[in-house]
TORNU-174574 format. One record per atom (N, C-alpha, C): residue in three letters; residue number from 1; x, y, z. Coordinates in Angstrom, 2 decimals, decimal comma, padded with zeros to 5 digits. Layout:
REM TORNU-174574
<lose><zamar>ALA</zamar><vofi>NUM</vofi><xx>X</xx><yy>Y</yy><zz>Z</zz></lose>
...
END
This chain:
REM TORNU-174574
<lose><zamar>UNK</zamar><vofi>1</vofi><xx>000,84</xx><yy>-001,17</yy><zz>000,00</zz></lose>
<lose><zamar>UNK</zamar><vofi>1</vofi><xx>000,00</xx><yy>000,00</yy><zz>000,00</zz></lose>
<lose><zamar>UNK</zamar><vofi>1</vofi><xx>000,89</xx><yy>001,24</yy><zz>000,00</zz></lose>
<lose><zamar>UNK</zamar><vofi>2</vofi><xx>000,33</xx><yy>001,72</yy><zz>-000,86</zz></lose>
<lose><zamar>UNK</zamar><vofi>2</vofi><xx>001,30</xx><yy>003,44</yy><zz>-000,87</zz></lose>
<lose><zamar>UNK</zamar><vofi>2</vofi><xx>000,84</xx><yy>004,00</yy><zz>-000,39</zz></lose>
<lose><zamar>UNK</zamar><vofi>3</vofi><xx>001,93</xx><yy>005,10</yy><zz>000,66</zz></lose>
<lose><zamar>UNK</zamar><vofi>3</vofi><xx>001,70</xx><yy>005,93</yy><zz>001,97</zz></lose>
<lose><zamar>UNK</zamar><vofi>3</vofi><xx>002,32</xx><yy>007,42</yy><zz>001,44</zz></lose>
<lose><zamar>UNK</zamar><vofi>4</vofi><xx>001,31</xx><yy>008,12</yy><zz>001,84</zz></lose>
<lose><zamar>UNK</zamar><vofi>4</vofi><xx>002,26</xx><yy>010,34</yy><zz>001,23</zz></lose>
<lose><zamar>UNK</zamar><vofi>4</vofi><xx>001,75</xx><yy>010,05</yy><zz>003,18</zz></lose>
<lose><zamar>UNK</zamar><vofi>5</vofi><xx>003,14</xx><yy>011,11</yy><zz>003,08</zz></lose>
<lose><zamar>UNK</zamar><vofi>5</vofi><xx>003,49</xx><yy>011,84</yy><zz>004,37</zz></lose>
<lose><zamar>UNK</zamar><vofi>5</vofi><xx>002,13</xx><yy>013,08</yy><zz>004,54</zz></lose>
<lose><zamar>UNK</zamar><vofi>6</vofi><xx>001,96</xx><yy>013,19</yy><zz>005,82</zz></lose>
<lose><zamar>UNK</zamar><vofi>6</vofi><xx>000,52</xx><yy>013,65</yy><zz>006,22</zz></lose>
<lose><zamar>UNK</zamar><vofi>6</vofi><xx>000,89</xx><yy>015,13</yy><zz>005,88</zz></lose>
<lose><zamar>UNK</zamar><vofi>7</vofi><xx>001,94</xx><yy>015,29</yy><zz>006,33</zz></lose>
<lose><zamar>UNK</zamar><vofi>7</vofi><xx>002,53</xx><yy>016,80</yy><zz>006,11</zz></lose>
<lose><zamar>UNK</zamar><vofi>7</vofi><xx>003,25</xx><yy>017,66</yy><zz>005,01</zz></lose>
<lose><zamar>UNK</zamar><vofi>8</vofi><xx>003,89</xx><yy>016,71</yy><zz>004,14</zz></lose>
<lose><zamar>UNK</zamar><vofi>8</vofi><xx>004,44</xx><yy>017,22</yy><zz>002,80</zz></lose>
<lose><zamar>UNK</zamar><vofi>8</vofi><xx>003,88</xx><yy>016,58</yy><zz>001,62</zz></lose>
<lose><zamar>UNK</zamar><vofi>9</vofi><xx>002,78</xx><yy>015,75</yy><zz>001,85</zz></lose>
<lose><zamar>UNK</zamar><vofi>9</vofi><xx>002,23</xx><yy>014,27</yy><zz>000,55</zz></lose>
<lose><zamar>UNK</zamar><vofi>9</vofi><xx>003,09</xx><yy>014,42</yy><zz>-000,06</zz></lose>
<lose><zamar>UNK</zamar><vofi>10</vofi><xx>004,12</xx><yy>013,71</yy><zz>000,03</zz></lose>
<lose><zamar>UNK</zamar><vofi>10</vofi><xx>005,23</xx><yy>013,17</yy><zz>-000,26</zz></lose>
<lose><zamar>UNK</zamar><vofi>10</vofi><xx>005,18</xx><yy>011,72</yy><zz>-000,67</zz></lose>
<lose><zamar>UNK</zamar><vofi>11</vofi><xx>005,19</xx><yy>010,91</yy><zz>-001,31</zz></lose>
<lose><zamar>UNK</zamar><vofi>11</vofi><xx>005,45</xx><yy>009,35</yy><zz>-001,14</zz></lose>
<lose><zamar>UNK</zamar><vofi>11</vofi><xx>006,46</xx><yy>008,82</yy><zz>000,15</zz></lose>
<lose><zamar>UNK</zamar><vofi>12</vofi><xx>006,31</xx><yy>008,01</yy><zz>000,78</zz></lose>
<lose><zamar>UNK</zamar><vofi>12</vofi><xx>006,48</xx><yy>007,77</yy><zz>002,14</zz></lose>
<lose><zamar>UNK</zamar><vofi>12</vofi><xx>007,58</xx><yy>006,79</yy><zz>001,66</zz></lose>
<lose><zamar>UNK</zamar><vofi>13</vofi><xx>008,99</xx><yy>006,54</yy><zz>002,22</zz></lose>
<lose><zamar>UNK</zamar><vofi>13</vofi><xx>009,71</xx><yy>005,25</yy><zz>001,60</zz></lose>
<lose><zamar>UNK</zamar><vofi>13</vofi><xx>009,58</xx><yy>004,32</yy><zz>002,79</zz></lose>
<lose><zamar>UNK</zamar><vofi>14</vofi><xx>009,55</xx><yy>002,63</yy><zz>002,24</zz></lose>
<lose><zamar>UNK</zamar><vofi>14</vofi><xx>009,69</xx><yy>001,59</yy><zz>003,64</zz></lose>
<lose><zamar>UNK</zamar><vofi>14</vofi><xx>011,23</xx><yy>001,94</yy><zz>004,39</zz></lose>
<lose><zamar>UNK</zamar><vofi>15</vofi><xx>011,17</xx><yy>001,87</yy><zz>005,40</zz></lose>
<lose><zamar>UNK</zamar><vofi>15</vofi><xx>012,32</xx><yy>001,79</yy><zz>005,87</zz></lose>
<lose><zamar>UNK</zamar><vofi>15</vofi><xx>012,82</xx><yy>000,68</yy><zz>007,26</zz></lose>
<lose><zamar>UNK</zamar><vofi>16</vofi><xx>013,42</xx><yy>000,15</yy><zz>007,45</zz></lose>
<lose><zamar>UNK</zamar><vofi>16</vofi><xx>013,81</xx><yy>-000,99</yy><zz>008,78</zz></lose>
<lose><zamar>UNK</zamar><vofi>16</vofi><xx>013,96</xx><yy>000,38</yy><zz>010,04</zz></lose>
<lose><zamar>UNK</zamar><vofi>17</vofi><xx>013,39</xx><yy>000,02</yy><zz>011,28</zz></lose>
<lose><zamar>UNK</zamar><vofi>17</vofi><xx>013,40</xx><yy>000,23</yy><zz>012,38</zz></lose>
<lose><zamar>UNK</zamar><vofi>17</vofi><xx>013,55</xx><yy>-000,30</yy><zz>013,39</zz></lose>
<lose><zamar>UNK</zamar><vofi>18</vofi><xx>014,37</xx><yy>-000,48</yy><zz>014,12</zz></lose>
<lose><zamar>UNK</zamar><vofi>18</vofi><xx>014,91</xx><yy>-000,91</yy><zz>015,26</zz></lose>
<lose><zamar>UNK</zamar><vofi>18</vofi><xx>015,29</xx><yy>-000,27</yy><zz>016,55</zz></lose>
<lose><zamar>UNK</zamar><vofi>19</vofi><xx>015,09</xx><yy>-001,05</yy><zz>017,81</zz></lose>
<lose><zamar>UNK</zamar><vofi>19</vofi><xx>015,27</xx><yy>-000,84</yy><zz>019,12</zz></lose>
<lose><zamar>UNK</zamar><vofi>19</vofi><xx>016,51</xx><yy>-001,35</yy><zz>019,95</zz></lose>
<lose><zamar>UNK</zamar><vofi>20</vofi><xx>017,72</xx><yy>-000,40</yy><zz>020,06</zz></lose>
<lose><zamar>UNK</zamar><vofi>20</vofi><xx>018,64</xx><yy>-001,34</yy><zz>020,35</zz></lose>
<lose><zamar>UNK</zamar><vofi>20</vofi><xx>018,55</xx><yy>-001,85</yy><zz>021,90</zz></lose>
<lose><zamar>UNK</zamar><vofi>21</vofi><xx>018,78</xx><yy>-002,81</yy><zz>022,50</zz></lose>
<lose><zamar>UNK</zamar><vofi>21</vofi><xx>018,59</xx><yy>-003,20</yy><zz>023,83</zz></lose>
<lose><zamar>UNK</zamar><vofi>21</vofi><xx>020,07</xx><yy>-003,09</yy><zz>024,51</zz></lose>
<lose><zamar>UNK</zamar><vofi>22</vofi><xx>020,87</xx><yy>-004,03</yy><zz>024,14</zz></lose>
<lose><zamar>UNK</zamar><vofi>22</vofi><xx>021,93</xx><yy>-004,42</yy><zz>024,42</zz></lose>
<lose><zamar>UNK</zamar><vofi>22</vofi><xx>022,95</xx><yy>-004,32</yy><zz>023,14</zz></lose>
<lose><zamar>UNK</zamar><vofi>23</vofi><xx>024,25</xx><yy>-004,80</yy><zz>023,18</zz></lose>
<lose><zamar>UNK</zamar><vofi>23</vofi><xx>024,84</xx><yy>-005,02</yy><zz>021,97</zz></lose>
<lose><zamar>UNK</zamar><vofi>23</vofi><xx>024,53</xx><yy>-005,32</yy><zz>021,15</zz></lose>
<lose><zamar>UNK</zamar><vofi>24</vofi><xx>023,98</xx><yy>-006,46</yy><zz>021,26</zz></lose>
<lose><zamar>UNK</zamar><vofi>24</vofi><xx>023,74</xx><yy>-007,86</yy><zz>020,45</zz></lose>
<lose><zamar>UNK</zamar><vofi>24</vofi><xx>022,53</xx><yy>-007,98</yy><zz>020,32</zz></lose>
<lose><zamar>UNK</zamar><vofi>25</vofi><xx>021,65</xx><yy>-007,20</yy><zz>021,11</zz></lose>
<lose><zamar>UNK</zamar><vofi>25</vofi><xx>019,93</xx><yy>-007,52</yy><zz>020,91</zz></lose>
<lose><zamar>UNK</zamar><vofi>25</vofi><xx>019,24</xx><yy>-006,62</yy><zz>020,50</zz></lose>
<lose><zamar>UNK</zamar><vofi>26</vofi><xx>017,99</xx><yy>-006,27</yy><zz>019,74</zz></lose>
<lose><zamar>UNK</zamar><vofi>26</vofi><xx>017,27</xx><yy>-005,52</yy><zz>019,36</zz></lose>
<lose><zamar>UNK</zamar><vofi>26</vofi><xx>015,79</xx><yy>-006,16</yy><zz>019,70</zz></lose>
<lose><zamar>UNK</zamar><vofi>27</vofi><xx>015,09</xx><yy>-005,19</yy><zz>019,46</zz></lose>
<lose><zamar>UNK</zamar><vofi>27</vofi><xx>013,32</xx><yy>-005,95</yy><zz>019,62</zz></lose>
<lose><zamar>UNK</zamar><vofi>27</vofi><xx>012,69</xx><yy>-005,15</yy><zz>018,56</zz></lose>
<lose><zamar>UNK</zamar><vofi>28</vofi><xx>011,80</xx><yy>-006,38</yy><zz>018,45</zz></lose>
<lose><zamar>UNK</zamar><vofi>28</vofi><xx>010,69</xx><yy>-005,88</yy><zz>017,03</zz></lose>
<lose><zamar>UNK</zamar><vofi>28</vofi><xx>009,86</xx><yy>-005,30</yy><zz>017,43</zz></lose>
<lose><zamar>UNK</zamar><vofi>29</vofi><xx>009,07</xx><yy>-004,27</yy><zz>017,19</zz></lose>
<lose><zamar>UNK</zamar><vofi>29</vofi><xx>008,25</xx><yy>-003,41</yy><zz>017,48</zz></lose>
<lose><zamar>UNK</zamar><vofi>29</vofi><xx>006,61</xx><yy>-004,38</yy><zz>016,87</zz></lose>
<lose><zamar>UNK</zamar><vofi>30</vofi><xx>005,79</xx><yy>-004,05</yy><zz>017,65</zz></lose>
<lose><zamar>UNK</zamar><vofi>30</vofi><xx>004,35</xx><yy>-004,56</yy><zz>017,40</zz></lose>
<lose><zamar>UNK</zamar><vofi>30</vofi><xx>003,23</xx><yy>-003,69</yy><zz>018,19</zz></lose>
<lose><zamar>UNK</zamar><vofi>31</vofi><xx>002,46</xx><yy>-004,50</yy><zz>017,96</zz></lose>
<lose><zamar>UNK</zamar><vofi>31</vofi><xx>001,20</xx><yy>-003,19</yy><zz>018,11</zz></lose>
<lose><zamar>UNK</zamar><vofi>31</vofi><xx>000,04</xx><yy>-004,52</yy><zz>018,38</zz></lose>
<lose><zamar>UNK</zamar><vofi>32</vofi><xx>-000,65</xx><yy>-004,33</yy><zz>020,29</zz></lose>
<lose><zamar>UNK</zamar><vofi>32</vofi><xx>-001,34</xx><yy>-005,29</yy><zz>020,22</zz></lose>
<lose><zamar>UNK</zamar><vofi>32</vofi><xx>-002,67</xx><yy>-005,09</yy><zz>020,11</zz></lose>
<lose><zamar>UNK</zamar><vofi>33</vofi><xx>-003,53</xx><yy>-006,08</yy><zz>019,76</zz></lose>
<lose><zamar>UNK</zamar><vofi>33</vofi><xx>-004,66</xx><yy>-005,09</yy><zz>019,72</zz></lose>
<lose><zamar>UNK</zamar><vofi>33</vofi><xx>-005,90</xx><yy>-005,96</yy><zz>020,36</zz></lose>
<lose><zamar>UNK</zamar><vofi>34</vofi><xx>-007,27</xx><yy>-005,73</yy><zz>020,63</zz></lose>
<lose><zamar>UNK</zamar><vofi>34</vofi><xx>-008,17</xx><yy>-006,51</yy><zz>021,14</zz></lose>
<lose><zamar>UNK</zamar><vofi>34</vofi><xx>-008,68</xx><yy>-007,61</yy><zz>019,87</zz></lose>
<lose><zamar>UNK</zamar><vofi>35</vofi><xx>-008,15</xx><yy>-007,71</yy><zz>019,46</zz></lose>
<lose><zamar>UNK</zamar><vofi>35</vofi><xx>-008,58</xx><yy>-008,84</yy><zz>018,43</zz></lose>
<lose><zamar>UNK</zamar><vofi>35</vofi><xx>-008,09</xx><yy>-010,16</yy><zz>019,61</zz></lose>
<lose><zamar>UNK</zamar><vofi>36</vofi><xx>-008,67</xx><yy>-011,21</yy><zz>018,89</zz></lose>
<lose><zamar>UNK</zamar><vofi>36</vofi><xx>-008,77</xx><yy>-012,34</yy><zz>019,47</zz></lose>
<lose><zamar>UNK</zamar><vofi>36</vofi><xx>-007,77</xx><yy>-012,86</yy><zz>018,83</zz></lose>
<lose><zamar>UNK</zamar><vofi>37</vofi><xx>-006,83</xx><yy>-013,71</yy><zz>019,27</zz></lose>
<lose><zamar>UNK</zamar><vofi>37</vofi><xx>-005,82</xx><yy>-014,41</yy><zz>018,27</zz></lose>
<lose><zamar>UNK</zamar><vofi>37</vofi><xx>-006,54</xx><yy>-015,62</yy><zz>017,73</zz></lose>
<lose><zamar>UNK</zamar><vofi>38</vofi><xx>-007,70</xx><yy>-015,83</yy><zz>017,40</zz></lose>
<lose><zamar>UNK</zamar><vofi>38</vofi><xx>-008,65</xx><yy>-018,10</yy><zz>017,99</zz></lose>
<lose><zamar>UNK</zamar><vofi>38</vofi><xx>-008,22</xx><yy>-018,54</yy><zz>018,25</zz></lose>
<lose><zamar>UNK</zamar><vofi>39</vofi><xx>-008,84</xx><yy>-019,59</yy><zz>017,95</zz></lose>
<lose><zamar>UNK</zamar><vofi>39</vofi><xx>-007,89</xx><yy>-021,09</yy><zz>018,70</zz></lose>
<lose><zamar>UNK</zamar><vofi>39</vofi><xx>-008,40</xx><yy>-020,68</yy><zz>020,44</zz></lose>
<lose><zamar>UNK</zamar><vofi>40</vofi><xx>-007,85</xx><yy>-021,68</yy><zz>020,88</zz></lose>
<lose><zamar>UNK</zamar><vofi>40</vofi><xx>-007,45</xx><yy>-022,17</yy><zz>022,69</zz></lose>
<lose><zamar>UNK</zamar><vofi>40</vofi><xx>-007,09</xx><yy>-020,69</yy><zz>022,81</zz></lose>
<lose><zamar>UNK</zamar><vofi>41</vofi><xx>-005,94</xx><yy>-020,25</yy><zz>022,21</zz></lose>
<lose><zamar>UNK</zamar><vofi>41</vofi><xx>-005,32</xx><yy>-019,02</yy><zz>023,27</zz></lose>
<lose><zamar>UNK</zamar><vofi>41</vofi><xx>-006,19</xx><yy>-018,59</yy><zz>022,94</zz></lose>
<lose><zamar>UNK</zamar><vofi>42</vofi><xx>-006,97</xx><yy>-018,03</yy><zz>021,49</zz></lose>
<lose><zamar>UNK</zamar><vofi>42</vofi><xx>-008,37</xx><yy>-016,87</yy><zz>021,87</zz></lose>
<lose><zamar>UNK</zamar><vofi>42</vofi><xx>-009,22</xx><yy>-017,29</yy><zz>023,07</zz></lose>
<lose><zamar>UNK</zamar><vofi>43</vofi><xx>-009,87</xx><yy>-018,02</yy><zz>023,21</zz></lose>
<lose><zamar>UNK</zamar><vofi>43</vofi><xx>-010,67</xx><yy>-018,57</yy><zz>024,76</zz></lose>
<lose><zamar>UNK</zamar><vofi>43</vofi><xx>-009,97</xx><yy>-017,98</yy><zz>025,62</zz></lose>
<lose><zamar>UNK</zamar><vofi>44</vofi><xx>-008,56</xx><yy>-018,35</yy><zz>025,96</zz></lose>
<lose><zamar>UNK</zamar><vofi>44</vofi><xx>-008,48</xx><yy>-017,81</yy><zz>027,22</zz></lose>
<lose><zamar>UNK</zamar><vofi>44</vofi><xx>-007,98</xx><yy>-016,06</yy><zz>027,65</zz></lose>
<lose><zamar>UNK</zamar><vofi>45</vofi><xx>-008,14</xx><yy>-015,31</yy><zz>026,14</zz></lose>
<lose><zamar>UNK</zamar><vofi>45</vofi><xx>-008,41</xx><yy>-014,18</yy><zz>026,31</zz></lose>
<lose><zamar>UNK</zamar><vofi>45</vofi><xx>-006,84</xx><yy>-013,49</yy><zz>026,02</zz></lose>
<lose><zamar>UNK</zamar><vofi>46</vofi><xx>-006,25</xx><yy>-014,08</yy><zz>025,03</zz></lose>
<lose><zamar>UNK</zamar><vofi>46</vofi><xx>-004,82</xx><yy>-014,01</yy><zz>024,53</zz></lose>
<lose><zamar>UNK</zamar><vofi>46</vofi><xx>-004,96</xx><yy>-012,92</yy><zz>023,45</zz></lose>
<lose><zamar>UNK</zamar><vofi>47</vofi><xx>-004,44</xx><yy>-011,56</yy><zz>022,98</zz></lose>
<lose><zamar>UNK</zamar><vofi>47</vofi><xx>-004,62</xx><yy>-010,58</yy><zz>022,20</zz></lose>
<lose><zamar>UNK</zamar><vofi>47</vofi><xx>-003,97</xx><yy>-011,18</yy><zz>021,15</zz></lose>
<lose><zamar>UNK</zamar><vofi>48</vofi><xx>-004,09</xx><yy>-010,55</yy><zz>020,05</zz></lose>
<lose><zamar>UNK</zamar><vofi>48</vofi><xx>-003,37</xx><yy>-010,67</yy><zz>018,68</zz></lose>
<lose><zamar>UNK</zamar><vofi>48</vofi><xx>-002,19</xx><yy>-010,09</yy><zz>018,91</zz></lose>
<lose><zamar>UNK</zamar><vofi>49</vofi><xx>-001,16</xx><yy>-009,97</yy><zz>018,21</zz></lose>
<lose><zamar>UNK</zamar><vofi>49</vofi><xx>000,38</xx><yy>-009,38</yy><zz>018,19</zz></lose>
<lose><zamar>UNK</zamar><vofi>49</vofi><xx>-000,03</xx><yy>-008,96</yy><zz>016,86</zz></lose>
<lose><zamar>UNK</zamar><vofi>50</vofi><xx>000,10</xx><yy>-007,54</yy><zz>016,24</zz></lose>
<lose><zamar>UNK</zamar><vofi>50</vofi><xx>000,35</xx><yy>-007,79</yy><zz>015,01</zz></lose>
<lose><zamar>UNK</zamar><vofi>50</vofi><xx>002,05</xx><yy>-006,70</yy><zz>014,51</zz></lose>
<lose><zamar>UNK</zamar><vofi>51</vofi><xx>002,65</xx><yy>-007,01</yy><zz>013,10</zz></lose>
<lose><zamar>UNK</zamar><vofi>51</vofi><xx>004,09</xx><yy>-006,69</yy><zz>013,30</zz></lose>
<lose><zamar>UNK</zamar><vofi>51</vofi><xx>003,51</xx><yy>-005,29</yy><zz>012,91</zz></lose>
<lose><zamar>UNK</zamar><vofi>52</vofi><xx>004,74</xx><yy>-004,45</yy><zz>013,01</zz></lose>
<lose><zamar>UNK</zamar><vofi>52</vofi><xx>004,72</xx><yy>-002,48</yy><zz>012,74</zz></lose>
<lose><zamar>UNK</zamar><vofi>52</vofi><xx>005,63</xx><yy>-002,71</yy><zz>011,66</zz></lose>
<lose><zamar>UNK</zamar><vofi>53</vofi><xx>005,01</xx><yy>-001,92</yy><zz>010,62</zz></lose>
<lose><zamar>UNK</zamar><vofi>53</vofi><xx>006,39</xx><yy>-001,49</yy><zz>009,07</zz></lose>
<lose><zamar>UNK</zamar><vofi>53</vofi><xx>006,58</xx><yy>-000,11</yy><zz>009,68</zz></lose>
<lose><zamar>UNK</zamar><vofi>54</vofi><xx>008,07</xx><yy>000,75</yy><zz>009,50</zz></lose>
<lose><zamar>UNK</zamar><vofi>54</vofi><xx>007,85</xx><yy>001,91</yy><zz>009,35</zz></lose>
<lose><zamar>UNK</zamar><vofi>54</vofi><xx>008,05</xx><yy>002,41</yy><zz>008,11</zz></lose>
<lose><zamar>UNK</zamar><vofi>55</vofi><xx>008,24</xx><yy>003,70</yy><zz>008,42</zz></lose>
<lose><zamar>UNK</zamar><vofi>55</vofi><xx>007,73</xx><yy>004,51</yy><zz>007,16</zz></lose>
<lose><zamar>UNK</zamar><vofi>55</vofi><xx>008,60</xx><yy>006,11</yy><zz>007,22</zz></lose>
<lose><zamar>UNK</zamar><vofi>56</vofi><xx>009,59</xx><yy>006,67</yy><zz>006,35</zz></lose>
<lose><zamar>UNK</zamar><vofi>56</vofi><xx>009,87</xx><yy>007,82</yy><zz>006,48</zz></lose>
<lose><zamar>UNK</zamar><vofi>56</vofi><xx>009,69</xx><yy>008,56</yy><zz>005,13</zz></lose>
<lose><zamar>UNK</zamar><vofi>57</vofi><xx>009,69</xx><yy>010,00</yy><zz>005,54</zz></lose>
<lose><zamar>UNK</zamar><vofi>57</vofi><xx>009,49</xx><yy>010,97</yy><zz>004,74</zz></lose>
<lose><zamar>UNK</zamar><vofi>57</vofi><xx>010,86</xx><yy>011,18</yy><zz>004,48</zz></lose>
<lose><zamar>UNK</zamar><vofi>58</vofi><xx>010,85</xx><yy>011,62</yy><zz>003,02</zz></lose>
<lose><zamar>UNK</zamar><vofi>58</vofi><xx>012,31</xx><yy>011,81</yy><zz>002,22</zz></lose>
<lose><zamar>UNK</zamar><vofi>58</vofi><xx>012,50</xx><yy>013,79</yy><zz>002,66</zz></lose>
<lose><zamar>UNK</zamar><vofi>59</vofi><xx>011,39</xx><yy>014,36</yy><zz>002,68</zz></lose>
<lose><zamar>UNK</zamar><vofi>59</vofi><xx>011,34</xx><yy>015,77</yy><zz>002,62</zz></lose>
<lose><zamar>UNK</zamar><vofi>59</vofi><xx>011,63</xx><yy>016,42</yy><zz>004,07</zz></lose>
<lose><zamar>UNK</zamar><vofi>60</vofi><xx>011,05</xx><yy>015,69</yy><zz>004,91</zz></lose>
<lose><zamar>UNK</zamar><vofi>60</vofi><xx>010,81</xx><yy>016,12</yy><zz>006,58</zz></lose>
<lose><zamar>UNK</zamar><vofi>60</vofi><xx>011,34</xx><yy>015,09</yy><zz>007,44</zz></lose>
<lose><zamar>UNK</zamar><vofi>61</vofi><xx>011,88</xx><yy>013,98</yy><zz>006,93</zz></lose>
<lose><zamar>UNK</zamar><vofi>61</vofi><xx>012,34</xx><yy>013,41</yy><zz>008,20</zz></lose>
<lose><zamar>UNK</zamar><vofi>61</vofi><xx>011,31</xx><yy>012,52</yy><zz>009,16</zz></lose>
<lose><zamar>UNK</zamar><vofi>62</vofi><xx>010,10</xx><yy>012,81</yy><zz>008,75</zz></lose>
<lose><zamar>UNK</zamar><vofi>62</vofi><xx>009,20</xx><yy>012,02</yy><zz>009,98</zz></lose>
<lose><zamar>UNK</zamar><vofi>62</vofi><xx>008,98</xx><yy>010,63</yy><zz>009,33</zz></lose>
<lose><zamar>UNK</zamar><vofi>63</vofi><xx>009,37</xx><yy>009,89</yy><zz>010,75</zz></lose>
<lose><zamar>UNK</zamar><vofi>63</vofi><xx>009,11</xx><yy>008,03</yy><zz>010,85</zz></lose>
<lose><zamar>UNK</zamar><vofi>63</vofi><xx>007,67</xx><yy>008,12</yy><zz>010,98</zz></lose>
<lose><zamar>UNK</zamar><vofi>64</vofi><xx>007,04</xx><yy>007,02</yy><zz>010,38</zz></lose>
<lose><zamar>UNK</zamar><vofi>64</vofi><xx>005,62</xx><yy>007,08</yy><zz>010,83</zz></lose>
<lose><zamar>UNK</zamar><vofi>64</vofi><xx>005,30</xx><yy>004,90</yy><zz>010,58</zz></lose>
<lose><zamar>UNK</zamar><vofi>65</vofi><xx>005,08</xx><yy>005,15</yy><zz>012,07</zz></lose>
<lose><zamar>UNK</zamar><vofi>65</vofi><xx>004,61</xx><yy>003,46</yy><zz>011,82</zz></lose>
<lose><zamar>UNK</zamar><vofi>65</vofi><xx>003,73</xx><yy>002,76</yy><zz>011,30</zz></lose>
<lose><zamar>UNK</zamar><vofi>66</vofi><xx>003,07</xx><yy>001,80</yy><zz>010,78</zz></lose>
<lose><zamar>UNK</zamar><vofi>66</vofi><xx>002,08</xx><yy>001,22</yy><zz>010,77</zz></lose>
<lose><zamar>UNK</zamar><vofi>66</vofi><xx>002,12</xx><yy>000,22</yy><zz>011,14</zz></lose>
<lose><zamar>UNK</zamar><vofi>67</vofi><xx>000,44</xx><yy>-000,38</yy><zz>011,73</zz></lose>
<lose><zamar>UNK</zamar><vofi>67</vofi><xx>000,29</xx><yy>-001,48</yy><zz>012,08</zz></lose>
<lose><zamar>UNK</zamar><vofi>67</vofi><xx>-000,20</xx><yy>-002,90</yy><zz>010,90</zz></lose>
<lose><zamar>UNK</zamar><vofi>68</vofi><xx>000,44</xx><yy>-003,65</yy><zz>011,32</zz></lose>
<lose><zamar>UNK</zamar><vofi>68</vofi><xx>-000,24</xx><yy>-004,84</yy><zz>009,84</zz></lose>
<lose><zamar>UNK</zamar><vofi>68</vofi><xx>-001,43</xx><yy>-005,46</yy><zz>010,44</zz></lose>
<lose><zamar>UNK</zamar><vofi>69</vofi><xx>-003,01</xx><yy>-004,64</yy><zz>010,08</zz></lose>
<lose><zamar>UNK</zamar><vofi>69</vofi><xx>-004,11</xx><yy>-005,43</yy><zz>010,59</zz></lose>
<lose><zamar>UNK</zamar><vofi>69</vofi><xx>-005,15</xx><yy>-005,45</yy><zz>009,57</zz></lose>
END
């Protein structure tokens, strides 16, 4: 899906985003939401995980995340 920047409608480029923890470790960013995952874990009231793409503007600099739902 093609994304313009809210502020310059710009075409938005994909870009990798990361959280550094430690040296050696990073974490993936997600976004949980009240969706049900089904199955067993939905019953017992287990949320969905879903992954985040980001997104920057070539003109302004702003990251902008999305959620994959």
């Amino acid at each position: 899906m093609d994304r313009n920047c809210p502020d310059c409608d710009v075409a938005l480029q994909t870009v990798s985003f990361g959280m550094k923890v430690g040296v050696n470790d990073a974490w993936s960013p997600y976004v949980k939401t009240e969706r049900s995952s089904g199955g067993l874990l939905g019953t017992l009231g287990v949320s969905k995980k879903n992954d985040v793409d980001a997104h920057l503007c070539p003109d302004c600099g702003r990251v902008l995340l999305y959620a994959d739902v």
